[in-house]
N, CA, C and O atoms as a DFTB+ gen file, in Angstrom:
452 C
 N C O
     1  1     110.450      92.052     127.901
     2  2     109.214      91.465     127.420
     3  2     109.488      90.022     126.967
     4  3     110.571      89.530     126.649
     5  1     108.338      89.481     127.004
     6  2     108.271      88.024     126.660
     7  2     107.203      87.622     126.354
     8  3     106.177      88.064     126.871
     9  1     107.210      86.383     125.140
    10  2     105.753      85.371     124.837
    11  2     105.391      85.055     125.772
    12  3     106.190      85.145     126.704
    13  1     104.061      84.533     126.055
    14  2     103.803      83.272     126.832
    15  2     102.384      82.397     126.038
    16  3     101.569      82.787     125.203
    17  1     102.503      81.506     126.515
    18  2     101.668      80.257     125.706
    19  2     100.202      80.164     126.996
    20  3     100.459      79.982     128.186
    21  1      98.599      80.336     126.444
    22  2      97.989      80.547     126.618
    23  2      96.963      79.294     126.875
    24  3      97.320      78.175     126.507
    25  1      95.869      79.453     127.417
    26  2      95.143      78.051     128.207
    27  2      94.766      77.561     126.223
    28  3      94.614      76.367     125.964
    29  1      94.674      78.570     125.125
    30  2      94.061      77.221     123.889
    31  2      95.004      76.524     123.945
    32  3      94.646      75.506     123.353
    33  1      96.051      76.383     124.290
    34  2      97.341      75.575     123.422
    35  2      96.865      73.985     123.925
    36  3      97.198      72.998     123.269
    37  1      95.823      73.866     125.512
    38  2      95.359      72.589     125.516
    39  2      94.978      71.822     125.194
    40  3      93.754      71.832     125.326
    41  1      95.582      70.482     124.498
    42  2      95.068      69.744     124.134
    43  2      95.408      69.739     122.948
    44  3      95.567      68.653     122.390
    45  1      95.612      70.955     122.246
    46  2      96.150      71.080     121.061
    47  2      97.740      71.027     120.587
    48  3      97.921      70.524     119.478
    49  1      98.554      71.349     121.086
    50  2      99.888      71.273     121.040
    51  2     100.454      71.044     119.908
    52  3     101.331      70.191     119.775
    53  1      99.930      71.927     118.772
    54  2     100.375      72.011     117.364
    55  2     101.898      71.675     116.959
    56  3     102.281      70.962     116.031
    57  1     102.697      72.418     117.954
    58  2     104.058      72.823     117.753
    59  2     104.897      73.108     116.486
    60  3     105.975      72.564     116.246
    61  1     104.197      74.152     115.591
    62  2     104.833      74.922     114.877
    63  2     105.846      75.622     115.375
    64  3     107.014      75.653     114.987
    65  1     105.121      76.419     116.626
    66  2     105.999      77.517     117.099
    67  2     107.482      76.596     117.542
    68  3     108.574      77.017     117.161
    69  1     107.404      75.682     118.138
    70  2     109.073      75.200     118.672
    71  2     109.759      75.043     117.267
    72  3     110.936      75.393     117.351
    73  1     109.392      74.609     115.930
    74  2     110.246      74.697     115.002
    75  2     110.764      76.003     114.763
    76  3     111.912      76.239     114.387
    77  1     109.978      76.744     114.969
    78  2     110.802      78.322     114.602
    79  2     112.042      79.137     115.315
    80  3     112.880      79.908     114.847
    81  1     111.780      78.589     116.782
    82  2     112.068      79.444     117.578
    83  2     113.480      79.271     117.819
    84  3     113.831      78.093     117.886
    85  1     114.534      80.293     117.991
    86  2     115.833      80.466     117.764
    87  2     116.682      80.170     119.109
    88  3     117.908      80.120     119.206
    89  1     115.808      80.005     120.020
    90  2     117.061      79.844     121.227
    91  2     116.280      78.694     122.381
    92  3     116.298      78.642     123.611
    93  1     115.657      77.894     121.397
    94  2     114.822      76.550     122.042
    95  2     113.866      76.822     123.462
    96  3     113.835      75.951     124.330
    97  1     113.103      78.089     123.613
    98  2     112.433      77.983     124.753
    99  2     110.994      77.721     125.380
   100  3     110.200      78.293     126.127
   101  1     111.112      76.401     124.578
   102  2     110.041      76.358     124.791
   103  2     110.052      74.549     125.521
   104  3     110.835      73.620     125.321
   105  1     108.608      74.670     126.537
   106  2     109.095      73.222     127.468
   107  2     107.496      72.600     127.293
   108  3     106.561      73.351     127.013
   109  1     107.327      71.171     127.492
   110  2     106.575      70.432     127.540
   111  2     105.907      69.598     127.847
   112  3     106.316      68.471     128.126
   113  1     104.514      70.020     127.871
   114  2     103.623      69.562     129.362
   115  2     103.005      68.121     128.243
   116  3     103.186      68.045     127.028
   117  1     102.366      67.250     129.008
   118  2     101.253      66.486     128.377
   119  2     100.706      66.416     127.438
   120  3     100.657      65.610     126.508
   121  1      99.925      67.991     127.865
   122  2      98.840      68.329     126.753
   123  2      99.137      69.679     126.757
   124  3      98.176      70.350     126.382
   125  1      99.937      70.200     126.991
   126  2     100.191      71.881     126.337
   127  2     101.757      72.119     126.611
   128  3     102.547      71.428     127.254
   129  1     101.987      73.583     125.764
   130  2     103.862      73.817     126.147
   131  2     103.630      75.450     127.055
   132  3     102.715      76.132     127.515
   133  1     104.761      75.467     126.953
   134  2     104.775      76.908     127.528
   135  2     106.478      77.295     127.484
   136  3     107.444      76.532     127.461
   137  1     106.422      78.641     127.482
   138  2     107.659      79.380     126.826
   139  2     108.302      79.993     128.260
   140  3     107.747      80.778     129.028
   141  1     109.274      79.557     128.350
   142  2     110.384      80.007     129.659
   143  2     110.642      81.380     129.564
   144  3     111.244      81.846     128.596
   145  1     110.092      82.306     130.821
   146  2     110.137      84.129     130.146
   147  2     111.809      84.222     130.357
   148  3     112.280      85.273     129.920
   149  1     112.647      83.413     130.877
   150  2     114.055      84.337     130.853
   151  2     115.044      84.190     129.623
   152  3     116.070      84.776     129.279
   153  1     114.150      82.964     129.021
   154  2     114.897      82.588     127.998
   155  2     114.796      83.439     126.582
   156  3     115.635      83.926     125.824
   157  1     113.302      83.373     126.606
   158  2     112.672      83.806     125.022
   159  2     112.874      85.223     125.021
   160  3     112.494      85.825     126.025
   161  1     113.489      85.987     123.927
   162  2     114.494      87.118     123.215
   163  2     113.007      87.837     122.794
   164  3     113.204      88.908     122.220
   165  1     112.007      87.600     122.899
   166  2     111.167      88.858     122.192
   167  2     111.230      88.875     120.581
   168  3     110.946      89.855     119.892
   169  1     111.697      87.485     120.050
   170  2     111.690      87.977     118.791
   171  2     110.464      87.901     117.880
   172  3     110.485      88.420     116.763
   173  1     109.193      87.132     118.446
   174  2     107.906      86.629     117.914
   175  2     107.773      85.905     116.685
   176  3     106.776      85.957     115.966
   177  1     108.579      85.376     116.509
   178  2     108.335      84.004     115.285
   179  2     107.694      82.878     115.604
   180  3     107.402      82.013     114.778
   181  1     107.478      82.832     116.633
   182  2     106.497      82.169     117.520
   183  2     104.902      82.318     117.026
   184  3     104.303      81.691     116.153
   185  1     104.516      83.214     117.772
   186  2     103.146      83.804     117.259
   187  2     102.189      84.074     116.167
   188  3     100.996      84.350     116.288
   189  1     102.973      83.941     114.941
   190  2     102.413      83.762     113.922
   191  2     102.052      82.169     113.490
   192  3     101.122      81.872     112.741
   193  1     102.865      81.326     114.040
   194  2     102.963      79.945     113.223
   195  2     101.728      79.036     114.102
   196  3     101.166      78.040     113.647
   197  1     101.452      79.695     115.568
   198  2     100.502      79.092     116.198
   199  2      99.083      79.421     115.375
   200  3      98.616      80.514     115.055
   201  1      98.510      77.915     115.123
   202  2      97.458      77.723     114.420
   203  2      96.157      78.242     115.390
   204  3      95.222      78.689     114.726
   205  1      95.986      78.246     116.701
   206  2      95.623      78.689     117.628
   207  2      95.256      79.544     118.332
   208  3      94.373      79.605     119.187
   209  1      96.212      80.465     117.821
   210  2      96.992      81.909     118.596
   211  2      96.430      81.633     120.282
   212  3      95.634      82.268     120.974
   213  1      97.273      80.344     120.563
   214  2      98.069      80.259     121.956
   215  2      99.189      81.528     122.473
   216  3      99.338      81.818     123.660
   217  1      99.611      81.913     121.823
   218  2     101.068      82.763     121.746
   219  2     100.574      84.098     121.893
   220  3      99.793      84.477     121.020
   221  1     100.777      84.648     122.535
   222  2     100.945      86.039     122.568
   223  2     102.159      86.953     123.498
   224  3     102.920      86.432     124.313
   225  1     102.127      88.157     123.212
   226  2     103.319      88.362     124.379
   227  2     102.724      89.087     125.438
   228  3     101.574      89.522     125.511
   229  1     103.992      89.189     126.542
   230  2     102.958      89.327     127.734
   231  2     102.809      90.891     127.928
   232  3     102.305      91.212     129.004
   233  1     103.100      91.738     127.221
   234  2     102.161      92.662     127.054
   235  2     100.607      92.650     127.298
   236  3      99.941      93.237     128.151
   237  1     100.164      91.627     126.081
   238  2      98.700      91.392     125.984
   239  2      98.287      91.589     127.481
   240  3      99.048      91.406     128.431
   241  1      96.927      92.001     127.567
   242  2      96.134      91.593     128.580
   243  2      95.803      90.504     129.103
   244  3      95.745      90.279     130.312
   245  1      95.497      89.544     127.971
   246  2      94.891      88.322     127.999
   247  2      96.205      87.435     128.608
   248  3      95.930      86.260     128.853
   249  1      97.755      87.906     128.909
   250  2      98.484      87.095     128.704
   251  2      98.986      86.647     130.570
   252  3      99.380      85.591     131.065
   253  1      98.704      88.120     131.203
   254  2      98.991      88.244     132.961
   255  2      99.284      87.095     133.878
   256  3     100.297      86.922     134.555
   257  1      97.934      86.140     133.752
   258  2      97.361      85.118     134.618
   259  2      98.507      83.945     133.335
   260  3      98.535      82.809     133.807
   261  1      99.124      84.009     132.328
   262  2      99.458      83.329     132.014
   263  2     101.304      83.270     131.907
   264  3     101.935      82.353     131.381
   265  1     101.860      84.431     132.518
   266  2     103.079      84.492     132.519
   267  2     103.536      83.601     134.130
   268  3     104.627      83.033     134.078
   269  1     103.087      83.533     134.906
   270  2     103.601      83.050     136.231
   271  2     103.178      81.463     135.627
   272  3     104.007      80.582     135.852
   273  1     102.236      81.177     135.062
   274  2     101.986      79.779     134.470
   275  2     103.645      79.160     133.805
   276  3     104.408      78.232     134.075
   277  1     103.606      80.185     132.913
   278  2     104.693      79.591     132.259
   279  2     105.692      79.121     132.510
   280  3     106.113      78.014     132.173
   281  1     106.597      80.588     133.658
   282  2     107.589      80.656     134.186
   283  2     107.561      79.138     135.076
   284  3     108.418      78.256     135.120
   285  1     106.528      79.207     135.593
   286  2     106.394      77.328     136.777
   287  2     106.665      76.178     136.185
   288  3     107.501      75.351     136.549
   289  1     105.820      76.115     135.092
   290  2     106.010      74.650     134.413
   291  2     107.570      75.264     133.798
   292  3     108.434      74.920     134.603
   293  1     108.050      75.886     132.883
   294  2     109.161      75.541     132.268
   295  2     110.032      75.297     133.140
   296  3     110.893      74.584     132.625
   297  1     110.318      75.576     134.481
   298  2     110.898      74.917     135.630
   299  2     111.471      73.326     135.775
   300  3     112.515      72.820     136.185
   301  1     110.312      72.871     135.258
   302  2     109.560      71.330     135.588
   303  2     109.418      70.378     134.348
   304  3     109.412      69.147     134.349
   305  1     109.332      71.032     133.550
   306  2     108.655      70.607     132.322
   307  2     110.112      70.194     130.987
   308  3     110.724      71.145     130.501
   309  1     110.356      69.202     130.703
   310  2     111.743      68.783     129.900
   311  2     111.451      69.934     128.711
   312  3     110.299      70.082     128.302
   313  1     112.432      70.651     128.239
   314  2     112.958      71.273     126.611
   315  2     112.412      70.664     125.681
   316  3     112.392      69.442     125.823
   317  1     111.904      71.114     124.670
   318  2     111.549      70.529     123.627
   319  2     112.128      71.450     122.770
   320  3     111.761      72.623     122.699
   321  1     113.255      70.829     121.946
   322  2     113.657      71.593     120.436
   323  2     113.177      71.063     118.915
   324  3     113.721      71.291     117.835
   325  1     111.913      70.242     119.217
   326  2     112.102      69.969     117.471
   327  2     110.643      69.471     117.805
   328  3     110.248      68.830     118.779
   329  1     109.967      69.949     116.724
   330  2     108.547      69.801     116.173
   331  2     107.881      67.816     116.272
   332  3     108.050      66.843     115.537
   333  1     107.189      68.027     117.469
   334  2     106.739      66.348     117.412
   335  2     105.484      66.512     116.700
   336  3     105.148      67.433     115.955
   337  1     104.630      65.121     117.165
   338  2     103.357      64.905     116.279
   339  2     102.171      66.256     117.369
   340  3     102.380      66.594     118.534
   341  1     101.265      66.630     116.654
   342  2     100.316      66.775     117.584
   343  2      99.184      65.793     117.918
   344  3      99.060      64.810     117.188
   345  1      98.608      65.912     118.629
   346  2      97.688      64.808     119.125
   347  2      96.819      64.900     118.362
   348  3      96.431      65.935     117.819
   349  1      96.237      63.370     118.176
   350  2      95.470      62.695     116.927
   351  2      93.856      63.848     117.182
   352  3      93.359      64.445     116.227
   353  1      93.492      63.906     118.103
   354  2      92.848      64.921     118.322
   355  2      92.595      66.671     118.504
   356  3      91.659      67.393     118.846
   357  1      93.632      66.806     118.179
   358  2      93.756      68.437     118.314
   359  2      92.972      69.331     117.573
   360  3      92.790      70.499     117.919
   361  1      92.445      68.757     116.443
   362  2      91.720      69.755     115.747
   363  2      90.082      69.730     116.408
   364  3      89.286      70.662     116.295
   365  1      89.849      68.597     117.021
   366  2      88.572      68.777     117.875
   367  2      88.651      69.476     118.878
   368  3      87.573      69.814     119.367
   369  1      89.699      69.867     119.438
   370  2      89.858      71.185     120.610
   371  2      90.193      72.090     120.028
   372  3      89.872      72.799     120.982
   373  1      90.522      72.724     119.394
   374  2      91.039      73.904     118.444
   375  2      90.097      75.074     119.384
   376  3      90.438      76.031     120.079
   377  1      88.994      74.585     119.089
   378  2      87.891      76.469     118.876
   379  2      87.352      76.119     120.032
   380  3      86.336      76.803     120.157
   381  1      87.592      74.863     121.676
   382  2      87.370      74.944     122.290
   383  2      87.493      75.746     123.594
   384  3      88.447      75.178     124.127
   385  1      87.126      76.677     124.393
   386  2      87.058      77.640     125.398
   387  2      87.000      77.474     126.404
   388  3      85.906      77.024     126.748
   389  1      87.725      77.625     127.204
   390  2      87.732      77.551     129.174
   391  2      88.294      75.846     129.455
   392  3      87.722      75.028     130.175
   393  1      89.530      75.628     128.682
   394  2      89.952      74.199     128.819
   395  2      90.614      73.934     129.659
   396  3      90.987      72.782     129.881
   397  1      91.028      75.255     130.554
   398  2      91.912      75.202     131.742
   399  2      91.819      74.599     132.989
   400  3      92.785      73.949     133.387
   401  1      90.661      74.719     133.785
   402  2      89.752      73.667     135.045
   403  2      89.311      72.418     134.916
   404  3      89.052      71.697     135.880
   405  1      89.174      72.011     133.462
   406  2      89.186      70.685     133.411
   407  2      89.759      69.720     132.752
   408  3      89.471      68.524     132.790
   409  1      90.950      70.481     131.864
   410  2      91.469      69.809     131.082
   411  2      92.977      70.254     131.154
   412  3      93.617      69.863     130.179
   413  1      93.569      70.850     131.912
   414  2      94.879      70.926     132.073
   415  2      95.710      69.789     132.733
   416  3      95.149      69.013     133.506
   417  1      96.783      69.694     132.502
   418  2      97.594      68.461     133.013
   419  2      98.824      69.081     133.397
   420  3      99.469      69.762     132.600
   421  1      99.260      68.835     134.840
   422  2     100.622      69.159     135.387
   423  2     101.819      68.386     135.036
   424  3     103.014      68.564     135.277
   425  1     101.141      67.437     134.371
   426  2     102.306      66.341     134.006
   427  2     102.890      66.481     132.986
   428  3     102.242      66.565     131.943
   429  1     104.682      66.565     132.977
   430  2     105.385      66.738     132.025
   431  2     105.061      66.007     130.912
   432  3     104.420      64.956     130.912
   433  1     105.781      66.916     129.409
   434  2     105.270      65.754     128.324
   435  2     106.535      64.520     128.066
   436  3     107.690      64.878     128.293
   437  1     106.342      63.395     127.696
   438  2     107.428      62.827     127.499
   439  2     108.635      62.739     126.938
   440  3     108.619      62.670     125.709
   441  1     109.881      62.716     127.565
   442  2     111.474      62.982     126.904
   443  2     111.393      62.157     125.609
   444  3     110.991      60.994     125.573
   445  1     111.773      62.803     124.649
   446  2     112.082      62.371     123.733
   447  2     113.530      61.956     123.339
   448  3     114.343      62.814     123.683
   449  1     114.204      60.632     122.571
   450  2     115.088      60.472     122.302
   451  2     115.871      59.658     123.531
   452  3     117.053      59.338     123.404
């Protein structure tokens, strides 16, 4: 079993959850992250800290259409181990719905350091 990071995390990209997480798996898009399934241990310290609840594991139902997501971009997408800013806007997308068709971005987020 494994997390995976869900279409709210768009736009929002809080990143609580990468401060928590114990074996850095988590990678970074633009405007959203997503959690590498071979990496992440099942331990869910993740899931609570998302302000969002982007996070779930892929148990969930809701999570299916979002595990092959993940697995692709963390491919592609640079490591992120340490808590950046979130975007000056994130709390205006927060409680926004269906951000995936028009507001997703394939483009990695920028290397830091």
């Amino acid at each position: 079993m494994t997390y995976v990071v869900k279409e709210s995390c768009i736009k929002c990209k809080y990143m609580d959850c990468v401060e928590v997480c114990p074996v850095d798996c988590f990678y970074e898009g633009e405007n959203m992250l997503v959690i590498h399934p071979d990496e992440c241990i099942d331990c869910g310290v993740c899931e609570p800290e998302c302000p969002v609840e982007a996070i779930v594991p892929d148990s969930d139902p809701s999570a299916e259409k979002w595990l092959a997501h993940n697995r692709d971009f963390s491919t592609t997408w640079p490591n992120i181990t340490r808590k950046g800013e979130a975007p000056a806007d994130a709390d205006a997308w927060k409680d926004v719905q269906d951000k995936f068709a028009q507001h997703f971005s394939a483009n990695p987020g920028k290397k830091k350091g």
